[in-house]
DOVOVEX-877328 format. One record per atom (N, C-alpha, C, O): residue number from 1; atom name; y, z, x. Coordinates in Angstrom, 3 decimals. Layout:
// DOVOVEX-877328
n; atom; py; pz; px
NUM; CA; Y; Z; X
...
//
This chain:
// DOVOVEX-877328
n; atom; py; pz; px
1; N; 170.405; -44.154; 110.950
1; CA; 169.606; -45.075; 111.733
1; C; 169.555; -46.429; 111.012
1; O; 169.458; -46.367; 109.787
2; N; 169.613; -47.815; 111.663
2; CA; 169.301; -48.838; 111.294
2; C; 167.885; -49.672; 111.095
2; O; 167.027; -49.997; 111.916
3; N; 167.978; -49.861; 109.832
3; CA; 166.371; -50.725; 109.965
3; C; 166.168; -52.337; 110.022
3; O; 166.135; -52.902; 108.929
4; N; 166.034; -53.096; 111.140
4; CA; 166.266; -54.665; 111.012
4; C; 165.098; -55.135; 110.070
4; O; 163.982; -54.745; 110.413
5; N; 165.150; -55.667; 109.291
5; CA; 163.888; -56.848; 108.774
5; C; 163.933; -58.300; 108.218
5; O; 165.116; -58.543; 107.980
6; N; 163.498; -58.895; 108.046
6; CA; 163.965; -60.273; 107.372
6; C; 164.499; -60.440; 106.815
6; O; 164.405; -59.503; 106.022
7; N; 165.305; -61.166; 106.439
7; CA; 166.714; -61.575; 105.781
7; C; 165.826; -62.534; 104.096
7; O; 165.169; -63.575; 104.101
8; N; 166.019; -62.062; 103.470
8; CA; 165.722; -62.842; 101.689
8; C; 166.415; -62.626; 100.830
8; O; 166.825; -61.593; 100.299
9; N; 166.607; -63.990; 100.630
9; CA; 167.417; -64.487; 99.192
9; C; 168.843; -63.306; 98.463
9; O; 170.069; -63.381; 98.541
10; N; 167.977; -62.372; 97.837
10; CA; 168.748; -61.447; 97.349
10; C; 169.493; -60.522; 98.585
10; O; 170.187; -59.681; 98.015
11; N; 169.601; -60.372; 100.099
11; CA; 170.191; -60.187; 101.048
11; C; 171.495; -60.955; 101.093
11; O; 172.546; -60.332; 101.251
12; N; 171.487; -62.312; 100.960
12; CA; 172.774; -62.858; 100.801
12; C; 173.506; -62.565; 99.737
12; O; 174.498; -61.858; 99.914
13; N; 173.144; -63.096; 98.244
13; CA; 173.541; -62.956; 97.509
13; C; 174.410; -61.081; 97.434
13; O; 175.530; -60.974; 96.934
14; N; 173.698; -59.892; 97.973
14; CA; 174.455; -58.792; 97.749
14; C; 175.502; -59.159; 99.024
14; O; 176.668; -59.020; 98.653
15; N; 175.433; -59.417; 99.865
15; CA; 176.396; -59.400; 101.078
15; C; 177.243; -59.931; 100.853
15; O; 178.203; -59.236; 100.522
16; N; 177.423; -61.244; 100.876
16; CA; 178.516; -62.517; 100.664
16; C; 178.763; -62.133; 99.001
16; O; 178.158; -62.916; 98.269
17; N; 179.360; -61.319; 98.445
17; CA; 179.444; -61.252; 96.819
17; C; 180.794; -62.923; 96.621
17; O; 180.804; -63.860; 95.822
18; N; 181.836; -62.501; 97.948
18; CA; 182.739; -63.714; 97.208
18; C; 182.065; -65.231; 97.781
18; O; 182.251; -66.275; 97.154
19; N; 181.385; -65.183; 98.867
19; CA; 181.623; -66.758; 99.456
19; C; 179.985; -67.528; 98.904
19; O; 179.042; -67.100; 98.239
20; N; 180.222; -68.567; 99.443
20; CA; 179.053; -69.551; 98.880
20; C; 177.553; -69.142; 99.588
20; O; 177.458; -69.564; 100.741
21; N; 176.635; -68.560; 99.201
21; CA; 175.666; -68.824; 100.192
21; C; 175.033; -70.069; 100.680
21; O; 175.087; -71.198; 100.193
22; N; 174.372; -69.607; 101.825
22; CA; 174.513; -71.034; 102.781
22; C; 172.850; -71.242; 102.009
22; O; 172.032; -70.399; 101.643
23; N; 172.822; -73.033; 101.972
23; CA; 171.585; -73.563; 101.319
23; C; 170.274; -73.153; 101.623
23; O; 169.559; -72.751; 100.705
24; N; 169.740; -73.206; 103.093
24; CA; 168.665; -72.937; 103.851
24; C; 169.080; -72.013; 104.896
24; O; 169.894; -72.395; 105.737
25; N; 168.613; -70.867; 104.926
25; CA; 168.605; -69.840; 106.088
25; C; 167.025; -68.726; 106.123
25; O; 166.053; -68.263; 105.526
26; N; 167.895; -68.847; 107.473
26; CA; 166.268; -67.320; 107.874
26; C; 167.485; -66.497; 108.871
26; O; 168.596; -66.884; 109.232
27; N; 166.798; -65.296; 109.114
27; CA; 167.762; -64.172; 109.822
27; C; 166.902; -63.295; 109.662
27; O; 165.675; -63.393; 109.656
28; N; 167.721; -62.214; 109.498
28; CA; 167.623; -60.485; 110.233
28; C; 168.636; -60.009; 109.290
28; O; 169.745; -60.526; 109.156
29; N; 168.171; -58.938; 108.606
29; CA; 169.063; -58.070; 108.075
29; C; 169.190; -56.524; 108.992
29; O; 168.186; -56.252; 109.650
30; N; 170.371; -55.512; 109.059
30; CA; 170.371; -54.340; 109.008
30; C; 170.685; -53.308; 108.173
30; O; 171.868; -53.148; 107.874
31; N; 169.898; -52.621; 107.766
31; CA; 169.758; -51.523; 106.978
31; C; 170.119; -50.578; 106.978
31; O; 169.358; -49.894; 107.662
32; N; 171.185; -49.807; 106.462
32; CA; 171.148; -48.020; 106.395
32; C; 171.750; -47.950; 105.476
32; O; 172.511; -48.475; 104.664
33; N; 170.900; -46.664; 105.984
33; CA; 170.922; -45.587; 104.079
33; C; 170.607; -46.883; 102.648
33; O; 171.401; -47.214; 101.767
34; N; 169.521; -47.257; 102.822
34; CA; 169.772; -48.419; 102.106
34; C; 170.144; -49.411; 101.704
34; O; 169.619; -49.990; 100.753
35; N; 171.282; -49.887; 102.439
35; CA; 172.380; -50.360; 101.571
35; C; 172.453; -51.543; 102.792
35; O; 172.379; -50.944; 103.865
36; N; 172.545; -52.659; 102.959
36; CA; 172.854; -54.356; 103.858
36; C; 174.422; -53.610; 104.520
36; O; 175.454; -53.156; 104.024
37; N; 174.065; -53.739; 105.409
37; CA; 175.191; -53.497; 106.542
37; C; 175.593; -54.564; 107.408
37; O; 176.754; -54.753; 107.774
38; N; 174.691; -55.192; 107.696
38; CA; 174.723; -56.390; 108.612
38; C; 174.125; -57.647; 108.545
38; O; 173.202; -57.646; 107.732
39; N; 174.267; -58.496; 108.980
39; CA; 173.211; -59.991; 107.980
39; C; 173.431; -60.662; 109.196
39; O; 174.399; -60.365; 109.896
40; N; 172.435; -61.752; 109.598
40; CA; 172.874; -62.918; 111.003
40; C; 171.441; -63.867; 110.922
40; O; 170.352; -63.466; 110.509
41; N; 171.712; -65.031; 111.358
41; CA; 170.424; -66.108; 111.329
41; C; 170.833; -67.105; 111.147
41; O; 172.043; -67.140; 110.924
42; N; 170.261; -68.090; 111.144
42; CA; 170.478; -69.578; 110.799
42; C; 170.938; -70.082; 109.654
42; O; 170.751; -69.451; 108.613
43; N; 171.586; -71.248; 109.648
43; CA; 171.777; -71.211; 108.319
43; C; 171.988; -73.302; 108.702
43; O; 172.456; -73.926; 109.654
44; N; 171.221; -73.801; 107.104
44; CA; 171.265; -75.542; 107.577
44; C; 173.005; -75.420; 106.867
44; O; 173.371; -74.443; 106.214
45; N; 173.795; -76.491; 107.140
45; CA; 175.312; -76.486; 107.152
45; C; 175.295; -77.910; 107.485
45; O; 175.337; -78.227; 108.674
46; N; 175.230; -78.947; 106.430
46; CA; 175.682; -80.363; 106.822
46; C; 174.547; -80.593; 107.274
46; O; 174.695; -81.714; 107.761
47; N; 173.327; -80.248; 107.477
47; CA; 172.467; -80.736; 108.130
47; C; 172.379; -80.227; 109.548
47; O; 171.479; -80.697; 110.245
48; N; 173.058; -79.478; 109.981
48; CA; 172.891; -78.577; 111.669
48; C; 173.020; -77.982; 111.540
48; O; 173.797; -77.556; 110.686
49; N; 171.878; -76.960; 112.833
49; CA; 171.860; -75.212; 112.378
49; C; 173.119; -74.443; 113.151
49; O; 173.574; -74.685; 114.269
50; N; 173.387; -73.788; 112.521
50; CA; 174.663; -73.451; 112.470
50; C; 174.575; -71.408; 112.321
50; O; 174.666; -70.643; 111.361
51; N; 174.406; -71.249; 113.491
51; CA; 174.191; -69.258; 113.784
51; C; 175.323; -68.415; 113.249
51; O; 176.524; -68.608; 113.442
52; N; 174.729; -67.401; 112.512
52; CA; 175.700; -66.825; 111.558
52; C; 175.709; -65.357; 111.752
52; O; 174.712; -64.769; 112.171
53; N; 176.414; -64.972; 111.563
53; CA; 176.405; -62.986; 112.100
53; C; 177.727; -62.600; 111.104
53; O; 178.580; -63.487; 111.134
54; N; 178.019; -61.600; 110.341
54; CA; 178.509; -60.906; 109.389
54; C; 178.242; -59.100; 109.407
54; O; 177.077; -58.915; 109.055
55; N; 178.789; -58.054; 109.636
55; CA; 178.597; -56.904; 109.715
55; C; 179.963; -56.083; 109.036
55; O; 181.109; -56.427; 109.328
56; N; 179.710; -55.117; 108.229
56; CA; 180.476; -54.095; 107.835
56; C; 180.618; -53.263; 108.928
56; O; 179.929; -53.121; 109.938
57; N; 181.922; -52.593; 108.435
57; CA; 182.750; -50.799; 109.769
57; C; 180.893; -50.225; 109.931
57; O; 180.499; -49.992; 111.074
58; N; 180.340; -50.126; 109.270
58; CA; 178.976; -49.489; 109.691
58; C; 178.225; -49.889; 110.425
58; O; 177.742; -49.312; 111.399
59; N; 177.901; -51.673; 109.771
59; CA; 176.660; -52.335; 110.743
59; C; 177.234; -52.270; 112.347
59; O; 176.669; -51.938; 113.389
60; N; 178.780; -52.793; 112.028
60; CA; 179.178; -52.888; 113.537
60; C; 178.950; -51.543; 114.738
60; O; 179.164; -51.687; 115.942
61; N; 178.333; -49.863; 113.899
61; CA; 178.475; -49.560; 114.951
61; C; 176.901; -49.489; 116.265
61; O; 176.845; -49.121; 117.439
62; N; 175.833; -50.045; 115.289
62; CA; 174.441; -50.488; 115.509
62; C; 174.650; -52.068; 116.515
62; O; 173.849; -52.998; 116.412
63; N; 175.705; -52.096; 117.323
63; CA; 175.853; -53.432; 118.073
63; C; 175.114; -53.712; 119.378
63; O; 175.254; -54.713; 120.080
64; N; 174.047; -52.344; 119.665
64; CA; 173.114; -53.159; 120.504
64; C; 171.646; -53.451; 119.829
64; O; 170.909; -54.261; 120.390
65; N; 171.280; -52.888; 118.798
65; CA; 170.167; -53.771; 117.783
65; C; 170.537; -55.158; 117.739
65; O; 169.713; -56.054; 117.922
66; N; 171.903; -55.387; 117.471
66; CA; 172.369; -56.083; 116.768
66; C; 172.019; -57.058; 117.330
66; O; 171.362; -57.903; 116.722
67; N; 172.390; -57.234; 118.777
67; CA; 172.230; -58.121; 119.824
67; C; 171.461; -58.582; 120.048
67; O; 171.389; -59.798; 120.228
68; N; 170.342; -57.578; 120.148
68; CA; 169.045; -57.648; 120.707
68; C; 168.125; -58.865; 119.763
68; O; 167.677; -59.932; 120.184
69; N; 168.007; -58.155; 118.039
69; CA; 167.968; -58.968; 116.839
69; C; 168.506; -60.413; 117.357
69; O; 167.584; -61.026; 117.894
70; N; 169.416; -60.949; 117.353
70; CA; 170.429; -61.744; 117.584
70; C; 170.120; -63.074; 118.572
70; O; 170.304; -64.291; 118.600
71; N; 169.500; -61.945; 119.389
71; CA; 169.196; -62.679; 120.633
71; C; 167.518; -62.852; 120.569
71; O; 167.346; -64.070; 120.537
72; N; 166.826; -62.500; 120.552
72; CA; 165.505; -63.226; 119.715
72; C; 165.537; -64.054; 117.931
72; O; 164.614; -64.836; 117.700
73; N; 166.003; -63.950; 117.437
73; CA; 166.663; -65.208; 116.904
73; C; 166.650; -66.151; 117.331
73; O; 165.955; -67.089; 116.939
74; N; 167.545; -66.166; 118.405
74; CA; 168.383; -67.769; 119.057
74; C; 167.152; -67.936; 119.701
74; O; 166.539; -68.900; 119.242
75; N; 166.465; -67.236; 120.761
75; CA; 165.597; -67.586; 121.652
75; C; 164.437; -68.122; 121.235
75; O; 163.571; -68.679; 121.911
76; N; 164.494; -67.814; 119.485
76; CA; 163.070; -68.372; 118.504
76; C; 163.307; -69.912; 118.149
76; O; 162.511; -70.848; 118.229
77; N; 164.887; -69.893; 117.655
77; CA; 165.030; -71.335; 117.130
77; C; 165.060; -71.832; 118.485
77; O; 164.301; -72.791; 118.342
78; N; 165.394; -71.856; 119.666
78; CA; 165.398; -72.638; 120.749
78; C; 163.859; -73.199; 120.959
78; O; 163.502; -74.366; 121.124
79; N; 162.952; -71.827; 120.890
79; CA; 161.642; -72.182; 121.276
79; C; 161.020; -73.054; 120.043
79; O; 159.966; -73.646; 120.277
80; N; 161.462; -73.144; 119.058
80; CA; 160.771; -73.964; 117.981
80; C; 161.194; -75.097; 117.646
80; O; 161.027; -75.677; 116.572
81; N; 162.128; -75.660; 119.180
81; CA; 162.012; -77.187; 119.041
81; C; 163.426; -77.606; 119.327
81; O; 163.597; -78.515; 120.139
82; N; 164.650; -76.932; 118.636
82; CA; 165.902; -77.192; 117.840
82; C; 166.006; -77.871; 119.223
82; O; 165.302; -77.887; 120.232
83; N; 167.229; -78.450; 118.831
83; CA; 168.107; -79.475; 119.960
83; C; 169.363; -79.034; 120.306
83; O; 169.988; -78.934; 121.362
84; N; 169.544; -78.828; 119.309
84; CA; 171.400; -78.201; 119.260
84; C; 171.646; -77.475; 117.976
84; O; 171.596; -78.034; 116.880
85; N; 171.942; -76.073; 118.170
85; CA; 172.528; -75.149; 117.861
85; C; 174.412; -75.175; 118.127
85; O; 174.994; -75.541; 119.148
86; N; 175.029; -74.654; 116.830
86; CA; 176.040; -74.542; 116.728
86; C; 176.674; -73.166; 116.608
86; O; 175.879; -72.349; 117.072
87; N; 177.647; -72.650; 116.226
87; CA; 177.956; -71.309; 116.308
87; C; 179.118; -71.151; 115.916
87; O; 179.931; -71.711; 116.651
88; N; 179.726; -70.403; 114.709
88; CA; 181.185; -70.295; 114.369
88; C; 181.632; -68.675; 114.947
88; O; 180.953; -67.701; 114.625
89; N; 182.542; -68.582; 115.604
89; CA; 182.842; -67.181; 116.519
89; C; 184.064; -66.995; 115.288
89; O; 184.719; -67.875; 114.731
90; N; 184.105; -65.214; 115.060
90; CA; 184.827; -65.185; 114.247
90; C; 185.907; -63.934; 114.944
90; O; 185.627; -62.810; 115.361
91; N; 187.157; -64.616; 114.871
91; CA; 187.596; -63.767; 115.842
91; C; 188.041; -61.850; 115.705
91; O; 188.509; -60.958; 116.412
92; N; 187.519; -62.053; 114.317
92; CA; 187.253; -60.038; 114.700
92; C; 185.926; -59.654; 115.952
92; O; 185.974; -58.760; 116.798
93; N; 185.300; -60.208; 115.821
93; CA; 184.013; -60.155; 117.048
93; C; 184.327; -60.201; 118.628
93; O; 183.576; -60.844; 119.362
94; N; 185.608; -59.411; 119.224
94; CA; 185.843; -59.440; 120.219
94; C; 185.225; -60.292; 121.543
94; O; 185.728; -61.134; 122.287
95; N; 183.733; -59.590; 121.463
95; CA; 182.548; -59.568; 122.640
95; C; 181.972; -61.352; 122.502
95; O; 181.747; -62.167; 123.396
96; N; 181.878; -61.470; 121.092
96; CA; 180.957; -62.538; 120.498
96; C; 181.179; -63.794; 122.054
96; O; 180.240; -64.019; 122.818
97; N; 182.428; -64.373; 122.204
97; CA; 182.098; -65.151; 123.348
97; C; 181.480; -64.781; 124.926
97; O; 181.090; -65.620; 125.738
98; N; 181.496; -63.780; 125.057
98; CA; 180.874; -63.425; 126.627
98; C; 179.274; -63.480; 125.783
98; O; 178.347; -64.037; 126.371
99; N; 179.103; -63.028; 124.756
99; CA; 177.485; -62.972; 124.333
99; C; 177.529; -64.411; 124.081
99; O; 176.536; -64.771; 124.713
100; N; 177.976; -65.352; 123.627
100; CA; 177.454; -66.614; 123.346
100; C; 177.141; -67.095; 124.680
100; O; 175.987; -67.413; 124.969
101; N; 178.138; -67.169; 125.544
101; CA; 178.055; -67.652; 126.832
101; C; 176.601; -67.197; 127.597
101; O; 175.759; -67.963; 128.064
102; N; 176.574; -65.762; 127.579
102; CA; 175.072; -65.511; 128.225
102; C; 173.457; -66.119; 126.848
102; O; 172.242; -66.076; 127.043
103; N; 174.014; -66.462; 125.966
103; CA; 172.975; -67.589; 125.551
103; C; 172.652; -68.715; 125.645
103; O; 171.768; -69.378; 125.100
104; N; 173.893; -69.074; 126.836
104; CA; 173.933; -70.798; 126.740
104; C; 174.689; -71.675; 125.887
104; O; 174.618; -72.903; 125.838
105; N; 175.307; -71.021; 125.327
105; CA; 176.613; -71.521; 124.488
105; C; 177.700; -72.121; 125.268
105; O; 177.685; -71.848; 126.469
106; N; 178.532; -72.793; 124.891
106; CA; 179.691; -73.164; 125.449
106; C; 180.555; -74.106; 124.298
106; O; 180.173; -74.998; 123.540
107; N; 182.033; -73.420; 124.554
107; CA; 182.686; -73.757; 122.767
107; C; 182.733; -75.501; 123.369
107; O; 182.524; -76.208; 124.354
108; N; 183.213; -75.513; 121.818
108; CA; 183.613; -77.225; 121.506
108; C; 184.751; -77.166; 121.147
108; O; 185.120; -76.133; 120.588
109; N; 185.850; -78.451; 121.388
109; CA; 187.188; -78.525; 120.238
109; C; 186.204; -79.267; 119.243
109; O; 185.135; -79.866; 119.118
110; N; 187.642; -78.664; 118.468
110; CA; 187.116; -79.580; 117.147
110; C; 187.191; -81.372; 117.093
110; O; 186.922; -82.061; 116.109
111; N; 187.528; -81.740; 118.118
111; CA; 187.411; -83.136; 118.186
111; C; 185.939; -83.765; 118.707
111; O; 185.638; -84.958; 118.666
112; N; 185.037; -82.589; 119.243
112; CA; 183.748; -82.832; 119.583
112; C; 183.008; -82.708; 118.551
112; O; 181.936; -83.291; 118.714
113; N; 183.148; -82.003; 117.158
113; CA; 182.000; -81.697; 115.954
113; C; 182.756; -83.069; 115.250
113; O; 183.899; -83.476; 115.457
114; N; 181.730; -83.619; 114.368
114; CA; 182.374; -84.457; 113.310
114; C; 183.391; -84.329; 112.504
114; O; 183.161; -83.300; 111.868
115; N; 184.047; -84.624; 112.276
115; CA; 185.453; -84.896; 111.462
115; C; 184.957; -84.408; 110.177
115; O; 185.459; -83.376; 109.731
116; N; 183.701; -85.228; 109.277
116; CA; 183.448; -84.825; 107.999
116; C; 182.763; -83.616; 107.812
116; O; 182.432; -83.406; 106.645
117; N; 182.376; -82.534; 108.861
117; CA; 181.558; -81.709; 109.063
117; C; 182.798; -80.641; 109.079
117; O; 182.216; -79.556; 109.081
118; N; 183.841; -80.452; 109.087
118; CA; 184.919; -79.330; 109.044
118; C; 184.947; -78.738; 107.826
118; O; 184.604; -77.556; 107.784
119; N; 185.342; -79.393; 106.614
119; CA; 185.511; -79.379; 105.755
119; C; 184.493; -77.873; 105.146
119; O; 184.845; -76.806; 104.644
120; N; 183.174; -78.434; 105.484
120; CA; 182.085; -78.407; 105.162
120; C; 181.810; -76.578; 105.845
120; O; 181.506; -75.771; 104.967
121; N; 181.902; -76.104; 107.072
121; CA; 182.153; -75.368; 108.113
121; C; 183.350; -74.341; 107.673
121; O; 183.022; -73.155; 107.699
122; N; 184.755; -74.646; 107.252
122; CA; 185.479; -73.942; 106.750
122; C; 184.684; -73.180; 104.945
122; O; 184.661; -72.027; 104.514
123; N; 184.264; -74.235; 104.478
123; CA; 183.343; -73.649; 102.981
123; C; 182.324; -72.370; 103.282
123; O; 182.323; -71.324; 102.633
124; N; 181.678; -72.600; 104.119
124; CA; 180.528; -71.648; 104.218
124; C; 181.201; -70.310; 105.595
124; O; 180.746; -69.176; 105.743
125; N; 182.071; -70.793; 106.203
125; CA; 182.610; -70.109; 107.744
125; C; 184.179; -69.277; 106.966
125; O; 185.045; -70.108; 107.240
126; N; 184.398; -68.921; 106.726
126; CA; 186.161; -68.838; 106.195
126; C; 186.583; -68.638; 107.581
126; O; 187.713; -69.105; 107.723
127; N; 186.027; -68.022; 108.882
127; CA; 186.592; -67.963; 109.641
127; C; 187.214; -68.708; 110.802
127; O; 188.003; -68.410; 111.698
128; N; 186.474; -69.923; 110.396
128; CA; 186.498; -71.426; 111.257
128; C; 187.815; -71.674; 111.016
128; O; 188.300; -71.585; 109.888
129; N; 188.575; -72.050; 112.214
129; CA; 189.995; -72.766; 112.367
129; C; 189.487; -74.332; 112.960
129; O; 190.486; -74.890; 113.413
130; N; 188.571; -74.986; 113.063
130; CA; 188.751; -76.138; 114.280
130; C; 188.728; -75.811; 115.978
130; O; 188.583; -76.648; 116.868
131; N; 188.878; -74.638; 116.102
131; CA; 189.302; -73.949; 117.639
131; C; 187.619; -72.718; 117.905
131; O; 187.579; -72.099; 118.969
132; N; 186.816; -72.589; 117.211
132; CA; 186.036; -71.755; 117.384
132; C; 184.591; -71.759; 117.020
132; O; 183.797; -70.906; 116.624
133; N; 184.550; -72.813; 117.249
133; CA; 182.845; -73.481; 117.545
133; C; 182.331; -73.827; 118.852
133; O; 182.770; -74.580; 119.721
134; N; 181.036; -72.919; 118.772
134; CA; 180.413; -73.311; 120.049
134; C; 179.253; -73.528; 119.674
134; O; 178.853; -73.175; 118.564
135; N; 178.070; -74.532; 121.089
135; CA; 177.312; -75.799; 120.795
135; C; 176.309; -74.974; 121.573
135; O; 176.731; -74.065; 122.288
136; N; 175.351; -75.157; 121.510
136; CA; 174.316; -75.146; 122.669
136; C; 173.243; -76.456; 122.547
136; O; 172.680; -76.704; 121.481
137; N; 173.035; -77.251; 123.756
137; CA; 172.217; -78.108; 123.667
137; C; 171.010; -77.965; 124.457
137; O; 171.142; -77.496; 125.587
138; N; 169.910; -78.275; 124.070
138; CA; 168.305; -78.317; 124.817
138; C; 168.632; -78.788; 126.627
138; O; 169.317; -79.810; 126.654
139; N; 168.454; -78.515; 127.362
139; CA; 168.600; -79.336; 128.809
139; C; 167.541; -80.447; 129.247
139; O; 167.674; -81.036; 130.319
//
């Protein structure tokens, strides 16, 4: 069974062992048998929040928590003001665009995010090509 709870400090640091953790974040962790299976939440990136999701062969098979988690998240930072939300889709995540889309997502080329903001996006994203960012803006 999976246990979701807040995502802290030492959550990243065991998850991400090779990549950089991201400066400012909040999220959702999933749990079993002890052990971080799954990680997702905000994260500041250049200065824009920038939605993050990461899961092991395990967390992935807990993918309607996952969602659910996922999706009150987004629906929190929306309600607490944000303007625009960003989103790096990573393409092992099959589903991830039909779920972005029913959040109000819709991708960007990379000629729509800033030029100096790639760089930046590939550091913290390894999975970012320029081709797999999506935006959501306030209406």
């Amino acid at each position: 069974m999976i246990v979701v709870r807040p995502l802290v400090p030492d959550d990243m640091r065991a998850f991400f062992t090779d990549q950089t953790i991201f400066p400012t974040v909040w999220g959702h962790v999933g749990v079993v048998d002890g052990k971080v299976e799954c990680i997702g939440g905000l994260a500041q990136v250049a200065g824009r929040q920038v939605a993050f999701y990461a899961a092991t062969e395990t967390g992935l098979r807990y993918r309607l928590a996952l969602v659910k988690t996922a999706s009150r998240l987004i629906t929190r930072a929306k309600a607490s003001g944000r303007r625009v939300l960003y989103a790096v889709i990573d393409p092992a995540f099959a589903g991830a665009p039909r779920w972005l889309v029913s959040m109000g997502f819709r991708p960007i080329d990379e000629y729509e995010a800033p030029v100096s903001w790639h760089e930046e996006l590939q550091t913290f994203f390894p999975a970012y090509n320029g081709r797999n960012l999506w935006i959501w803006k306030a209406g």
